[in-house]
C-alpha positions as protocol buffer text, in pm:
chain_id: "A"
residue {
  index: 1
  type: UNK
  ca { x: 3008 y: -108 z: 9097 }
}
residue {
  index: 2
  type: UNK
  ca { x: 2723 y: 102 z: 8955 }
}
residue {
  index: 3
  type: UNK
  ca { x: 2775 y: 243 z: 8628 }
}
residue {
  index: 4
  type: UNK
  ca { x: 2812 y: 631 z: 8671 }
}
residue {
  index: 5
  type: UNK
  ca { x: 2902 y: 767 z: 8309 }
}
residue {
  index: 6
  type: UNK
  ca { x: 2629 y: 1004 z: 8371 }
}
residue {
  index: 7
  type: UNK
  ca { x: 2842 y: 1228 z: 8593 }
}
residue {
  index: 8
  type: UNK
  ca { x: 3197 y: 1171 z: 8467 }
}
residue {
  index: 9
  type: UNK
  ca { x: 3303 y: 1262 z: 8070 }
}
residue {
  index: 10
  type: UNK
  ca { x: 3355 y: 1020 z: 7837 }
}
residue {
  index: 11
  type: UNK
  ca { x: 3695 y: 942 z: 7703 }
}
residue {
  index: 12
  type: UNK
  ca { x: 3619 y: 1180 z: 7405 }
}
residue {
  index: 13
  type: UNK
  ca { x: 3474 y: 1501 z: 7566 }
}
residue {
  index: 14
  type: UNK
  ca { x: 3851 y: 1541 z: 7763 }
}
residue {
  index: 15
  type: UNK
  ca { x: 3871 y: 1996 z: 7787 }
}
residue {
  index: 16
  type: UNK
  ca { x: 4054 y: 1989 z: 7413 }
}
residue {
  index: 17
  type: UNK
  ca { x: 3816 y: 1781 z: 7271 }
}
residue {
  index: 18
  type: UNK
  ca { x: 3496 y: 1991 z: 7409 }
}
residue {
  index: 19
  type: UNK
  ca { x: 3683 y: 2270 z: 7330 }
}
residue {
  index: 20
  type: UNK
  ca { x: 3682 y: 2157 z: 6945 }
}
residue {
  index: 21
  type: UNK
  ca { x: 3307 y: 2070 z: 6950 }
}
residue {
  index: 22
  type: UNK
  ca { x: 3214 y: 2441 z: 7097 }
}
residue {
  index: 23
  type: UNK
  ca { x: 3465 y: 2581 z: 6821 }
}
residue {
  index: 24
  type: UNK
  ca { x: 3311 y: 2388 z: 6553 }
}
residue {
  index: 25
  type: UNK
  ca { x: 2919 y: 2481 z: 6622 }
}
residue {
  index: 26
  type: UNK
  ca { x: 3032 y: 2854 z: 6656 }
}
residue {
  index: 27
  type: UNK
  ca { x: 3203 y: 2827 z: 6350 }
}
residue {
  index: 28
  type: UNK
  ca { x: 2888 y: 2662 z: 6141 }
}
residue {
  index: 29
  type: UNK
  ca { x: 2645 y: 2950 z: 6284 }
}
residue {
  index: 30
  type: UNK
  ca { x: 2855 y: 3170 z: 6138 }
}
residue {
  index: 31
  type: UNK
  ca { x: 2901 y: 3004 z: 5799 }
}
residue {
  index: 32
  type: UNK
  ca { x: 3272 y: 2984 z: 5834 }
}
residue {
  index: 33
  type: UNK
  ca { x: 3209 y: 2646 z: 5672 }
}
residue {
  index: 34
  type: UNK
  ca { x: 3079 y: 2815 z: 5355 }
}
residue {
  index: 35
  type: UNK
  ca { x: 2753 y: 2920 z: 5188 }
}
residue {
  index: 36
  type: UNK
  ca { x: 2581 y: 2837 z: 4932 }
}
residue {
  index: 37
  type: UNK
  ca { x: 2362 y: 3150 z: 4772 }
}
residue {
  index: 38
  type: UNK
  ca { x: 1991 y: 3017 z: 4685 }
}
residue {
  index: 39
  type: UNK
  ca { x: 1870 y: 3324 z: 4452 }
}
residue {
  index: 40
  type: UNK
  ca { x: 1671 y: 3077 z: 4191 }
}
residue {
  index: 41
  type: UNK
  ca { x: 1411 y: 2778 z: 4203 }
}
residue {
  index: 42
  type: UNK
  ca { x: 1699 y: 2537 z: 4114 }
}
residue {
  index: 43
  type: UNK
  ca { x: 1759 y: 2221 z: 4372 }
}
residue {
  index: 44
  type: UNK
  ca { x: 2018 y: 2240 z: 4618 }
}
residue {
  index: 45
  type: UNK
  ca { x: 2154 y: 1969 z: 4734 }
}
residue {
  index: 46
  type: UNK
  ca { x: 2407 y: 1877 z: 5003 }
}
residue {
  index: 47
  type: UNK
  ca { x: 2514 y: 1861 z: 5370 }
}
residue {
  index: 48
  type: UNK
  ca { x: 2398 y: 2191 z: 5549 }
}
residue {
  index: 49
  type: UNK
  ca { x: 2342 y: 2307 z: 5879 }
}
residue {
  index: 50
  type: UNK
  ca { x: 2141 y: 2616 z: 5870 }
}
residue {
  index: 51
  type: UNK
  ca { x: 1895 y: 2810 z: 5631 }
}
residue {
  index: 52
  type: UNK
  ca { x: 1919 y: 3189 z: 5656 }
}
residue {
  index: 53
  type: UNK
  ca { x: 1685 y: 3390 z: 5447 }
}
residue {
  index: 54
  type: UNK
  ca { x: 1847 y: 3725 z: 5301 }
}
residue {
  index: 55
  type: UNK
  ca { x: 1486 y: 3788 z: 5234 }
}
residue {
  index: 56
  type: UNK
  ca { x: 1090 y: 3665 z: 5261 }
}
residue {
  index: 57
  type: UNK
  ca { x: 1139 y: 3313 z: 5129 }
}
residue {
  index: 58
  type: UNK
  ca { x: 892 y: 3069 z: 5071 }
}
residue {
  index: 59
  type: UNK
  ca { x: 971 y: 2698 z: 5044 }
}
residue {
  index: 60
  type: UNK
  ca { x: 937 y: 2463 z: 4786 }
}
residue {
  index: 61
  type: UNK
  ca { x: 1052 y: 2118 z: 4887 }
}
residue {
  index: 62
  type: UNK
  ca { x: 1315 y: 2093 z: 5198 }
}
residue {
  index: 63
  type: UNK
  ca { x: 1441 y: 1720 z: 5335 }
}
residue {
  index: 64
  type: UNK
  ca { x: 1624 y: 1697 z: 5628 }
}
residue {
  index: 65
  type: UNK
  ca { x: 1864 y: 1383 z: 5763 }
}
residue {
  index: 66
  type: UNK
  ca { x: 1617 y: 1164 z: 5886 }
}
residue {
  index: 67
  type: UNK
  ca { x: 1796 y: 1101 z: 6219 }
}
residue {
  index: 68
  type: UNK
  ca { x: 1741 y: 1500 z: 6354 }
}
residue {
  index: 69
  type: UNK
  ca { x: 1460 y: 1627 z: 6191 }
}
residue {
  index: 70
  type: UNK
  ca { x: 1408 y: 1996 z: 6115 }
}
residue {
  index: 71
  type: UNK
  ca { x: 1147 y: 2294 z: 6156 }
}
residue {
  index: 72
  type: UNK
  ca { x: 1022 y: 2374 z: 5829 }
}
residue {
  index: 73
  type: UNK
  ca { x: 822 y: 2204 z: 5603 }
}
residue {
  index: 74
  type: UNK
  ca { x: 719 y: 2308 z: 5234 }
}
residue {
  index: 75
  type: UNK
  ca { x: 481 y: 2569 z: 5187 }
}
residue {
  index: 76
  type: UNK
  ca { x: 616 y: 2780 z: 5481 }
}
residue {
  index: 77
  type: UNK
  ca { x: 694 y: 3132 z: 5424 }
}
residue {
  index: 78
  type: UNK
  ca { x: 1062 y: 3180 z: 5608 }
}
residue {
  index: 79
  type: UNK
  ca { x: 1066 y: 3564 z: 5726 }
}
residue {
  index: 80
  type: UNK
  ca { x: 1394 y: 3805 z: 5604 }
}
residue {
  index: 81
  type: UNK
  ca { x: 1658 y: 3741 z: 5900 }
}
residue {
  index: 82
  type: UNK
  ca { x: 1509 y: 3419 z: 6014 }
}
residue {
  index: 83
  type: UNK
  ca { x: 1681 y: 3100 z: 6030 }
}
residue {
  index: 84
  type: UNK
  ca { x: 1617 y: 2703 z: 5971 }
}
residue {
  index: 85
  type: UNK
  ca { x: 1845 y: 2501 z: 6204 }
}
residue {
  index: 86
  type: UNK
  ca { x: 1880 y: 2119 z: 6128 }
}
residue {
  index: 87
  type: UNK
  ca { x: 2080 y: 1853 z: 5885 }
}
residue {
  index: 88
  type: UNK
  ca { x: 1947 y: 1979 z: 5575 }
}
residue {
  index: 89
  type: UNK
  ca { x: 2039 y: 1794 z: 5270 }
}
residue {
  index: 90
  type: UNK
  ca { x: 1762 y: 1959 z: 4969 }
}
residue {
  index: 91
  type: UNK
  ca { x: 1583 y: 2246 z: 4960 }
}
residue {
  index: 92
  type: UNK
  ca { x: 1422 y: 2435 z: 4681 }
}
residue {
  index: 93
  type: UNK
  ca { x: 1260 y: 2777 z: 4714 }
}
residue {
  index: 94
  type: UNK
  ca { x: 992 y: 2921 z: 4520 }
}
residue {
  index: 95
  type: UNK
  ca { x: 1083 y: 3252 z: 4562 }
}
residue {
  index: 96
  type: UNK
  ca { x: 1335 y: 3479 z: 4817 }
}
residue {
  index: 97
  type: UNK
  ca { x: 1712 y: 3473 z: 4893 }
}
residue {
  index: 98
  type: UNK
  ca { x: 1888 y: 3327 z: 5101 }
}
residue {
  index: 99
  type: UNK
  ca { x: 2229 y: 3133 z: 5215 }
}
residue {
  index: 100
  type: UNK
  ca { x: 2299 y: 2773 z: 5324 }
}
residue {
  index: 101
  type: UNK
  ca { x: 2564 y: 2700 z: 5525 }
}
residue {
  index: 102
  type: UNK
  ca { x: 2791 y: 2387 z: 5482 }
}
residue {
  index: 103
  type: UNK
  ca { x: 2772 y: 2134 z: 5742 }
}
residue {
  index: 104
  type: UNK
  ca { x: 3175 y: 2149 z: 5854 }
}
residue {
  index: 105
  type: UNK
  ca { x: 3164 y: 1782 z: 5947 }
}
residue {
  index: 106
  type: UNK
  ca { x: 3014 y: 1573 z: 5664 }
}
């Protein structure tokens, strides 16, 4: 028999399960997680999901997970509203506001 787990789900991604995953991204975009406020030039370290600048922010240092890179590197200026998506674990700014929000699965 040819395999075929390309067009069936997995054990895992059953309606409730899927369900959980689409309720669990939704709730990271919209920090439900929690925030951290980056206001200073101080290190921040930990298990986030997104970058949103409060206002202009220009980056210092920022390391992601090394399995899914993100799309910022240091020296970019991040505009007021904009967002950096990805497993971000440090990030220091050199000037600007902004919020990280907590991965909700560590």
């Amino acid at each position: 028999m040819a395999a075929t787990t390309f067009t069936r789900a997995r054990n895992d991604d059953t309606a409730q399960r899927l369900l959980w995953k689409i309720a669990n991204t939704l709730a990271a975009g919209l920090g439900l997680a929690g925030a951290e406020r980056v206001a200073d030039t101080a290190v921040h370290q930990g298990h986030y999901w997104i970058f949103h600048a409060i206002t202009d922010c220009v980056i210092t240092d920022i390391r992601y997970d090394s399995v899914v890179p993100g799309g910022a590197a240091a020296g970019d200026t991040i505009g007021a509203g904009d967002r950096i998506y990805g497993e971000i674990r440090y990030l220091a700014l050199t000037s600007g506001t902004g919020e990280l929000y907590l991965s909700p699965v560590v």
